[in-house]
NUGU-697954 format. One record per residue (C-alpha): residue number from 1; y, z, x; residue in three letters. Coordinates in steps of 0.05 Angstrom, whole numbers, plus 5000, padded with zeros to 4 digits. Example, Ala and Ser with C-alpha at 12.3 -4.5 7.8 and 13.67 -1.06 7.14 Angstrom:
<nodes>
+-----+------+------+------+-----+
:   i :   c2 :   c3 :   c1 :  aa :
+-----+------+------+------+-----+
:   1 : 4910 : 5156 : 5246 : ALA :
:   2 : 4979 : 5143 : 5273 : SER :
+-----+------+------+------+-----+
</nodes>
This chain:
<nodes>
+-----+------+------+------+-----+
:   i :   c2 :   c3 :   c1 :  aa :
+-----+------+------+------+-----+
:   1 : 2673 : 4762 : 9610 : UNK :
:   2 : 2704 : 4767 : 9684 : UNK :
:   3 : 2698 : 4690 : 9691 : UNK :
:   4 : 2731 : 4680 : 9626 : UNK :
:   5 : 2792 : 4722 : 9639 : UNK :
:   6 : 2833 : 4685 : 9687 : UNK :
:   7 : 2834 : 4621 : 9640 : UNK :
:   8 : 2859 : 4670 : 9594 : UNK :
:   9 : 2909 : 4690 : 9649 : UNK :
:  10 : 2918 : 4619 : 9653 : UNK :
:  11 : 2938 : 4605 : 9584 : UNK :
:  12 : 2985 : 4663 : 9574 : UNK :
:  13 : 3020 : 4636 : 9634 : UNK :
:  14 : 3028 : 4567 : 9597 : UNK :
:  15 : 3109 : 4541 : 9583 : UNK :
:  16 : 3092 : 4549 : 9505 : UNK :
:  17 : 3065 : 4613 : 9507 : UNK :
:  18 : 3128 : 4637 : 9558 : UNK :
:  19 : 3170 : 4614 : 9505 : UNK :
:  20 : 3148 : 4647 : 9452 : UNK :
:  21 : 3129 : 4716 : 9492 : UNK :
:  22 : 3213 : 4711 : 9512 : UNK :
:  23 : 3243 : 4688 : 9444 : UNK :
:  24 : 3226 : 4722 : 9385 : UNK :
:  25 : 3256 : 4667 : 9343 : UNK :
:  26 : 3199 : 4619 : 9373 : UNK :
:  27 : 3156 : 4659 : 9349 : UNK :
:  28 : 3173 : 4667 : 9284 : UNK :
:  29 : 3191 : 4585 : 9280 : UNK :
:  30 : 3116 : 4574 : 9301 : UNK :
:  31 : 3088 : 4630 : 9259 : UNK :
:  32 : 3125 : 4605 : 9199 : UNK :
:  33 : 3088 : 4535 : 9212 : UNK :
:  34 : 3027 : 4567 : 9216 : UNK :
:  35 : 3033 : 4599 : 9157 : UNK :
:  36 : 3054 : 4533 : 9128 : UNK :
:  37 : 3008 : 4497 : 9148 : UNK :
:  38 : 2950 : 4542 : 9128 : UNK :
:  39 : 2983 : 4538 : 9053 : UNK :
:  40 : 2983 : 4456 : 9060 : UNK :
:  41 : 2916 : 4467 : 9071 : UNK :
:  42 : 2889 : 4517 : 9022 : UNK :
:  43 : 2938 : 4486 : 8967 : UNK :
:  44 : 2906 : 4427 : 8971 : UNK :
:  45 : 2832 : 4437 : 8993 : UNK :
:  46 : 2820 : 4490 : 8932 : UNK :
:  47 : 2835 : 4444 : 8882 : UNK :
:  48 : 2799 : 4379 : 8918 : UNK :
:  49 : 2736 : 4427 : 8918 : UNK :
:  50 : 2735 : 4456 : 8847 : UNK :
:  51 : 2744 : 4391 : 8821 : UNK :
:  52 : 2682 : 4365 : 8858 : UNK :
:  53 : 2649 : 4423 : 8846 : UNK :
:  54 : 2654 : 4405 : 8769 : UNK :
:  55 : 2710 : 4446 : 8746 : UNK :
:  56 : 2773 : 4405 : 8705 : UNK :
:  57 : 2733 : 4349 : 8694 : UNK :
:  58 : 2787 : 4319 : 8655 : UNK :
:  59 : 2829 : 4298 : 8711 : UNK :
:  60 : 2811 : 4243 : 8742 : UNK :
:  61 : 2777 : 4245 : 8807 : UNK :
:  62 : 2808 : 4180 : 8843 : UNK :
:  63 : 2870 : 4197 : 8858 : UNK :
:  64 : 2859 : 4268 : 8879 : UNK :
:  65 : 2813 : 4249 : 8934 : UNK :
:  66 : 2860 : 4203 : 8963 : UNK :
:  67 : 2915 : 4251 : 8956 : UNK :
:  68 : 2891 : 4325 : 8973 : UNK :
:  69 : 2839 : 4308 : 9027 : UNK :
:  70 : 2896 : 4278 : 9064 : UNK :
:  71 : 2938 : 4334 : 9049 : UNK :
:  72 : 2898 : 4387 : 9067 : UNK :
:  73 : 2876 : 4345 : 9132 : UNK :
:  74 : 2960 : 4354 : 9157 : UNK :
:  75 : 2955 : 4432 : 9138 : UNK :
:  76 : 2889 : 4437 : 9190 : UNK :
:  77 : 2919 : 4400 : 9241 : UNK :
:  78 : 2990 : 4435 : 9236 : UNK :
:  79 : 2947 : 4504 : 9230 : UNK :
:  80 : 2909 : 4491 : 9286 : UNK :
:  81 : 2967 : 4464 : 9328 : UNK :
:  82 : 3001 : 4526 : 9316 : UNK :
:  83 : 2943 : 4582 : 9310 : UNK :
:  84 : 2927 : 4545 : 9387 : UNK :
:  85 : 2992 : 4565 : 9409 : UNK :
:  86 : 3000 : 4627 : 9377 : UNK :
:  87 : 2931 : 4645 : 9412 : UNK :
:  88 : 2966 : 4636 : 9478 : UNK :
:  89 : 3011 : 4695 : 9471 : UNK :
:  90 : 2964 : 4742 : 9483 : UNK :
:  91 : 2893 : 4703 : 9489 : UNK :
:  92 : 2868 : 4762 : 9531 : UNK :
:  93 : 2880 : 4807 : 9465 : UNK :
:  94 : 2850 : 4762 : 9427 : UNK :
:  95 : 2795 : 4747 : 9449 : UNK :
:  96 : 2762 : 4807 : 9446 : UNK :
:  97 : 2793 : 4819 : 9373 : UNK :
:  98 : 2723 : 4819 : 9330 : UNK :
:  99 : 2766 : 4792 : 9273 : UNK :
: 100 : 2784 : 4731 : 9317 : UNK :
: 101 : 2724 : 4713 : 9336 : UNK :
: 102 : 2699 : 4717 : 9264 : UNK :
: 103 : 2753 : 4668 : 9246 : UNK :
: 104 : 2733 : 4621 : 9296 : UNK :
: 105 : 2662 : 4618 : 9283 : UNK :
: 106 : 2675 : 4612 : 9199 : UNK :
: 107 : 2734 : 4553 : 9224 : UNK :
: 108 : 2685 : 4519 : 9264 : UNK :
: 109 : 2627 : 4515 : 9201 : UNK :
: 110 : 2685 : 4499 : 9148 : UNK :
: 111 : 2710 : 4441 : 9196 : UNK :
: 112 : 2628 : 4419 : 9201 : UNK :
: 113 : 2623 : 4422 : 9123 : UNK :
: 114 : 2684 : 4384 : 9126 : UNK :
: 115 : 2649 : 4330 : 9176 : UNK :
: 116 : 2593 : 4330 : 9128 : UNK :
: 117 : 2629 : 4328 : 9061 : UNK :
: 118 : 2663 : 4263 : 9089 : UNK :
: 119 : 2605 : 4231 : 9126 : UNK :
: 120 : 2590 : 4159 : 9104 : UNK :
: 121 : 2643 : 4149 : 9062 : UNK :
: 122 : 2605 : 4193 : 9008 : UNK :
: 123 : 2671 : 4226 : 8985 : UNK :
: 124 : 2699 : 4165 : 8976 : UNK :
: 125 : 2641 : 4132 : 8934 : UNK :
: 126 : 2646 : 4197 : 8889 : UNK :
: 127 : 2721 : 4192 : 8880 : UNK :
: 128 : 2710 : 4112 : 8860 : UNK :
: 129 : 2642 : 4122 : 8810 : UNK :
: 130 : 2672 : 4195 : 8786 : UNK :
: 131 : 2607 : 4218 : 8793 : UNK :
: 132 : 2599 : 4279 : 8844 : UNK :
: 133 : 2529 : 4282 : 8870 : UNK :
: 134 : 2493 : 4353 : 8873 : UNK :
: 135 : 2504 : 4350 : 8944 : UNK :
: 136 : 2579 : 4341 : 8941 : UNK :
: 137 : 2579 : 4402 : 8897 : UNK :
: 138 : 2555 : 4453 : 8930 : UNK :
: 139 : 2591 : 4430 : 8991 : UNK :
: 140 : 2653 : 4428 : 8951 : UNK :
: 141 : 2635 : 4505 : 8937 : UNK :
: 142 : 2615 : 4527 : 9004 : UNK :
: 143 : 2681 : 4498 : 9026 : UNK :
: 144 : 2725 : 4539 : 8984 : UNK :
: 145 : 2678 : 4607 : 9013 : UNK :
: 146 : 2685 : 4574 : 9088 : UNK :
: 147 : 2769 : 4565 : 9073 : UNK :
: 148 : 2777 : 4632 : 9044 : UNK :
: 149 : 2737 : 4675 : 9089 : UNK :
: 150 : 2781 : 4634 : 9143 : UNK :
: 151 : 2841 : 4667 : 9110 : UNK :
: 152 : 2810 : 4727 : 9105 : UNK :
: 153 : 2782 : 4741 : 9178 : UNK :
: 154 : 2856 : 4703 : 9205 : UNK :
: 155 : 2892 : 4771 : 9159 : UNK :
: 156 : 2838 : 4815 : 9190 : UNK :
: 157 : 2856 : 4807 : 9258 : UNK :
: 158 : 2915 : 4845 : 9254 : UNK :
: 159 : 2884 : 4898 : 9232 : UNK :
: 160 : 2836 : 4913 : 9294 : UNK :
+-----+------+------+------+-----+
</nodes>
């Protein structure tokens, strides 16, 4: 971990991470996104995935798809934005937080089932026939376990 810790150094040194280390209302601004943008993203990936995974089958599928995938694709990338620049406040603290490294490793699978879920257009077939292959399914569901244990291990690391 030596070689590791002056990039950390590095990072904590960074403009953004000055400013919000010297102003606490920077870091509540940026915080507040992040919590924002994690909601954008939960809000509408949940109900994208229990649909495909079969639930409320009476609403169609179309529109959704279109809707909520690109929804919950502006709450990852304003949740990863900000959770990237809230890491440089103290990256040396968290990087040896078990919790955060937890939460990186279940964000990296959820954003590879994502990769997967969309590969080939097969999201978009299933939202145009409105008929979810297996596949799909249980993608859908291991997406809402991959999203929630995300929220989960991101509340745990406060903890340790």
């Amino acid at each position: 971990m030596p070689e590791v810790l002056p990039w950390l150094d590095a990072l904590a040194r960074w403009p953004g991470a000055r400013w919000l280390q010297g102003s606490g209302t920077a870091y509540l601004v940026v915080n507040a996104l992040h919590i924002l943008g994690i909601g954008l993203l939960l809000g509408a990936i949940l109900p994208l995935d229990l649909r495909l995974a079969g639930f409320f089958r009476s609403t169609p599928l179309a529109p959704l798809v279109d809707f909520l995938a690109r929804a919950a694709a502006v709450g990852v990338v304003l949740a990863l934005t900000t959770g990237l620049w809230l890491f440089t406040v103290k990256p040396g603290d968290y990087w040896v937080n078990t919790a955060f490294r937890i939460k990186v490793l279940l964000l990296a699978v959820a954003l590879l089932n994502v990769a997967w879920q969309h590969r080939g257009g097969a999201l978009a077939a299933a939202a145009a026939s409105g008929r979810v292959p297996a596949g799909t399914r249980w993608r859908a569901l291991a997406s809402c376990v991959l999203w929630l244990a995300v929220l989960l291990a991101g509340r745990w690391i406060g903890f340790l």
